[in-house]
C-alpha positions in Angstrom: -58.0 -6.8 -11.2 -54.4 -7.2 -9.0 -52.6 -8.2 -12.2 -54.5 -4.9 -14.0 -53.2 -2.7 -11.3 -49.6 -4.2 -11.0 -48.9 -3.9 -14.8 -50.3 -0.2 -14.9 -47.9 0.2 -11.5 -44.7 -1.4 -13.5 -44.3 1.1 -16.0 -44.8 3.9 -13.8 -42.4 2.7 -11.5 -39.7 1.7 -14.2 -40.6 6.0 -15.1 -39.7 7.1 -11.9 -36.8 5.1 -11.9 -35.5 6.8 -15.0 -36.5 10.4 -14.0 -35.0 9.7 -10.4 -31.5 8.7 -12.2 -31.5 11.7 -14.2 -31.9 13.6 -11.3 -29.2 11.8 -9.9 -27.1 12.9 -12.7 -27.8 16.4 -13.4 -26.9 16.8 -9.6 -23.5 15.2 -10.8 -23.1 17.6 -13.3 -23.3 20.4 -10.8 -21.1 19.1 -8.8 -18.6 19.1 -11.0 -19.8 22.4 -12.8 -19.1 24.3 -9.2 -16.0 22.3 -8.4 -17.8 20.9 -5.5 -16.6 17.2 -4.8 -19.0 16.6 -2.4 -22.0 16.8 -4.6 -20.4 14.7 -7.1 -18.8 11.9 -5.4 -22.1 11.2 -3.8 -23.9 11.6 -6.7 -21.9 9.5 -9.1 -21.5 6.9 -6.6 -25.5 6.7 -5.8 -26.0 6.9 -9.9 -23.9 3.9 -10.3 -25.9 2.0 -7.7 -28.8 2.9 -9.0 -27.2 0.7 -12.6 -26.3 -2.1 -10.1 -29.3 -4.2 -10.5 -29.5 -3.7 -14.5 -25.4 -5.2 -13.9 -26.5 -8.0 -12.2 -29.6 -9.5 -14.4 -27.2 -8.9 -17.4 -24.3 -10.6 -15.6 -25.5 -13.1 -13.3 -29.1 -13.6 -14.5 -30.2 -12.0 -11.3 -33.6 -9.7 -11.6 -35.0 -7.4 -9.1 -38.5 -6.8 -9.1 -38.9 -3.1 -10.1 -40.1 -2.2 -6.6 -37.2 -3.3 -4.8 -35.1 -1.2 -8.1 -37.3 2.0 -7.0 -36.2 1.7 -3.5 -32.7 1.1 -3.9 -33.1 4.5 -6.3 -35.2 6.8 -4.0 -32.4 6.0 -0.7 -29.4 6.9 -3.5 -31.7 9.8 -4.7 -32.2 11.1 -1.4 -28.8 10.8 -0.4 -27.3 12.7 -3.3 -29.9 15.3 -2.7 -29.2 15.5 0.8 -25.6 17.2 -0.1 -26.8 19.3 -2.8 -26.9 23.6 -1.5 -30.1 24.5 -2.0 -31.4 28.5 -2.9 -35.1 27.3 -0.7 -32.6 26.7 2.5 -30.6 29.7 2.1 -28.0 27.5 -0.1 -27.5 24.9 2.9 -27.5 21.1 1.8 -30.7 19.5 3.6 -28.3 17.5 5.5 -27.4 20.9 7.1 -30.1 22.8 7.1 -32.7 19.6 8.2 -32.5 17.6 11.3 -34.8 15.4 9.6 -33.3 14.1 6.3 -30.3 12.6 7.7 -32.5 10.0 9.4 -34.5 9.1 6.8 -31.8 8.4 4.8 -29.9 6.2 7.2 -33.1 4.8 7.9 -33.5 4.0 4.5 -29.5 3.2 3.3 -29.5 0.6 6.3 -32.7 -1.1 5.0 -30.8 -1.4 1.5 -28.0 -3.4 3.8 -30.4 -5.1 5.6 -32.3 -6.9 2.6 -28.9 -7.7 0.6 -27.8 -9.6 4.1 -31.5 -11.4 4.3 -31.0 -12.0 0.0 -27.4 -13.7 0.9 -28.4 -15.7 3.8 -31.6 -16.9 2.3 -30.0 -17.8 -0.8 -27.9 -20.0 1.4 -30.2 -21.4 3.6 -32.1 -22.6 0.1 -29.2 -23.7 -1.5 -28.0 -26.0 1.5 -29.7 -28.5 3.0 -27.4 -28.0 6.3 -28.5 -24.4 6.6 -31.3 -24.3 8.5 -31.6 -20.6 10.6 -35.1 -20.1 12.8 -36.8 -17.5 12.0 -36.0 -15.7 15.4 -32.1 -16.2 14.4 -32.6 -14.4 11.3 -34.4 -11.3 12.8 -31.4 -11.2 15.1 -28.7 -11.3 12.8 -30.6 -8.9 10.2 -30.5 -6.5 12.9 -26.6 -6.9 14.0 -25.6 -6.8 10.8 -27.0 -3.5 10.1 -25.6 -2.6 13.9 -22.7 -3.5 13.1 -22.5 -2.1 9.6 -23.4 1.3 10.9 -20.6 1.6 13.0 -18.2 0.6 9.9 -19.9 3.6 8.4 -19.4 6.4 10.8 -15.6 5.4 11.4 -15.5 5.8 7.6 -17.3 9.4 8.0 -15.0 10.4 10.7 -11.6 9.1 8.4 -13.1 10.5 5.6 -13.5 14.0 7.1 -10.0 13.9 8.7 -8.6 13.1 5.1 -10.6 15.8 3.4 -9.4 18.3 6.0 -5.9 17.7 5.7 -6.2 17.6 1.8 -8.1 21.1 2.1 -11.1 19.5 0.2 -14.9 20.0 0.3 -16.2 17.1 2.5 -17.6 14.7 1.1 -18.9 12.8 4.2 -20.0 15.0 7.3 -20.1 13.8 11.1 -22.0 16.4 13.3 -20.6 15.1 17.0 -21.3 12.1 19.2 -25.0 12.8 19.6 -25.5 12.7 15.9 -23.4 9.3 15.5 -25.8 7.7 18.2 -29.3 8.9 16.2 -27.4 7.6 13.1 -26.7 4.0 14.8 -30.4 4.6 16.5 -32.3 4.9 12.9 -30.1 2.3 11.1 -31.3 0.2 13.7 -35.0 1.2 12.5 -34.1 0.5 8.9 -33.0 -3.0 9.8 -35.7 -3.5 12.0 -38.3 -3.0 9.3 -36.6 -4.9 6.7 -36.8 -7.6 9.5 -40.7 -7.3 9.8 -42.4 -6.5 6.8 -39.5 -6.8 4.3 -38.4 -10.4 3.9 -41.4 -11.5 1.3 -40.2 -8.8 -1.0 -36.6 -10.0 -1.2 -37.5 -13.9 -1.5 -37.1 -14.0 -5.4 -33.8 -12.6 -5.3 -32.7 -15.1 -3.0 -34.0 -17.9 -5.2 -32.2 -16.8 -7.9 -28.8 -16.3 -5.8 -29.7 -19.8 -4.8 -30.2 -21.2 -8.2 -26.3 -19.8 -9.2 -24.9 -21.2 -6.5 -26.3 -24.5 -7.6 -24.8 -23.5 -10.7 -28.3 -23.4 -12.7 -30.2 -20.8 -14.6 -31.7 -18.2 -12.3 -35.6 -17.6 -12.8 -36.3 -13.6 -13.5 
């Protein structure tokens, strides 16, 4: 009955995967239909994301469960939505117009950073016999990494912004003051912090098969 009920779930997550993409891209169109290059640039960098995993089991022999390929899509999704003017909020970008939707999607970018930093470390950890980290030393690294990740992020925001002003473009990243830095450090925090409890079983058979190329042998999908 569990295999029934995860092959029924496959194909209807590879589905949403597909419609979520096209979404992706028809928002890129606009973008560049209205001359905005705020909509596009987010939404043709979260499209090509979105083609990352497909690059990496044709490349490297790498494959993602099709979960962890719907999540990566929904946080790029979301993002690219997130900048889009909208005619329900009185043509404001939910990013604007929400409190909300900016946390949720730091929440969920971070946890996207936090499981590529467990995938890495783990792959090393199994592919060396002199890497051993304690499972209390990986819970506090996942979330420092992500900590210090964020910060990375909203220095870029801030350069960003200041380039885009001189240049007399449409931004394409947004800052919205100190207070709003400190929530988005606040809920990349959460996003790490989850990936750090519940997430780590999902994101073990990608680091076996990072493991298995660095020991230079076939990965196992």
């Amino acid at each position: 009955m569990i295999a029934e009920t995860r092959v029924r779930r496959g194909p209807t997550a590879r589905a949403a995967v597909r419609l979520l993409q096209a979404a992706i891209a028809v928002m890129f169109g606009i973008g560049i239909w209205y001359g905005n290059s705020g909509v596009a640039t987010n939404a043709g960098i979260g499209l090509l994301v979105t083609f990352l995993p497909a690059l990496l089991r044709r490349r490297f022999d790498v494959t993602m469960g099709v979960g962890l390929v719907l999540w990566i899509t929904v946080a790029m999704f979301l993002h690219a939505l997130g900048t889009l003017p909208l005619p329900g909020l009185e043509f404001l970008s939910p990013y604007k117009a929400l409190d909300w939707w900016d946390h949720v999607t730091h929440a969920l970018s971070s946890s996207l950073v936090a499981g590529a930093a467990y995938a890495v470390i783990r792959a090393f950890q199994v592919h060396s016999e002199h890497v051993e980290l304690p499972p209390l030393f990986t819970f506090a690294y996942l979330l420092l990494f992500v900590m210090a990740f964020g910060v990375l992020w909203e220095l870029l925001e801030f350069y960003i912004g200041v380039v885009s002003t001189l240049l007399g473009l449409t931004e394409v990243l947004t800052q919205y003051g100190l207070d709003d830095t400190v929530l988005d450090l606040v809920y990349n925090s959460v996003g790490g912090l989850l990936v750090a409890l519940f997430g780590t079983a999902y994101l073990t058979g990608v680091s076996d098969q990072l493991a298995a190329r660095l020991s230079g042998g076939a990965s196992r999908p």
